[in-house]
C-alpha positions in Angstrom: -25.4 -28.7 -39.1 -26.9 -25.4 -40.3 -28.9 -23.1 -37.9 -31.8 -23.7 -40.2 -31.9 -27.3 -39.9 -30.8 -27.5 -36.1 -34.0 -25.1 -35.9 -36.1 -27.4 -37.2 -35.3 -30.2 -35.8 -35.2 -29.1 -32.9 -38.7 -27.4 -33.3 -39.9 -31.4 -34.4 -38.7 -33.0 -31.7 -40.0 -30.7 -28.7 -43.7 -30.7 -31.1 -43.3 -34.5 -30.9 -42.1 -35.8 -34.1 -40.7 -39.4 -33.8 -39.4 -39.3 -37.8 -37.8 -36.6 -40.1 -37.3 -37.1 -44.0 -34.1 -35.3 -45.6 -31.7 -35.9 -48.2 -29.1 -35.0 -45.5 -27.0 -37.7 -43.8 -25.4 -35.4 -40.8 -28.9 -35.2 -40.0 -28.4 -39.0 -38.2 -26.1 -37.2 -35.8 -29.5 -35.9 -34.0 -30.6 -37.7 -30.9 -34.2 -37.8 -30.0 -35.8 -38.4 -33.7 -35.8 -40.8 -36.2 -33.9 -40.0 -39.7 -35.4 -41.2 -43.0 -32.8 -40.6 -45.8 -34.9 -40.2 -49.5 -32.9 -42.5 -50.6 -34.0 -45.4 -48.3 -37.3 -44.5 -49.1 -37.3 -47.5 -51.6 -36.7 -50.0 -49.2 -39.9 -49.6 -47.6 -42.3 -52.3 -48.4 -45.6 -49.2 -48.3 -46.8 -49.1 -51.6 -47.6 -45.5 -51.5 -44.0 -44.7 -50.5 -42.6 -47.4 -53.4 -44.7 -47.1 -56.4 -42.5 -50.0 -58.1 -44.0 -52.6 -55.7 -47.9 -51.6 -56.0 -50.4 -53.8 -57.3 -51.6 -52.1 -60.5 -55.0 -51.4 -60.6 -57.4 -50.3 -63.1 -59.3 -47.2 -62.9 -62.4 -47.7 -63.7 -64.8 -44.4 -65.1 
């Protein structure tokens, strides 16, 4: 891991973050926070996260 990164996690996890998004796997090497890849983003059932399975709505002016 990069001295960035290492920085940065480290600085979430002692500020209490529970979750970090990245597009970098070796990030799931870090103990003490949760890793969210981008790419698993879909697989969340939040609509706000997964556009694809949000009820359309209509916007109404």
């Amino acid at each position: 891991m990069r001295t960035p990164d290492a920085i940065m996690l480290a600085t979430a996890i002692e500020a209490g973050a529970t979750l970090a998004v990245t597009n970098d796997a070796a990030w799931r090497k870090v103990y003490g926070i949760e890793i969210l890849l981008l790419r698993d983003l879909n697989k969340l059932k939040v609509p706000a996260l997964n556009p694809a399975s949000a009820t359309p709505r209509t916007i109404r002016r």
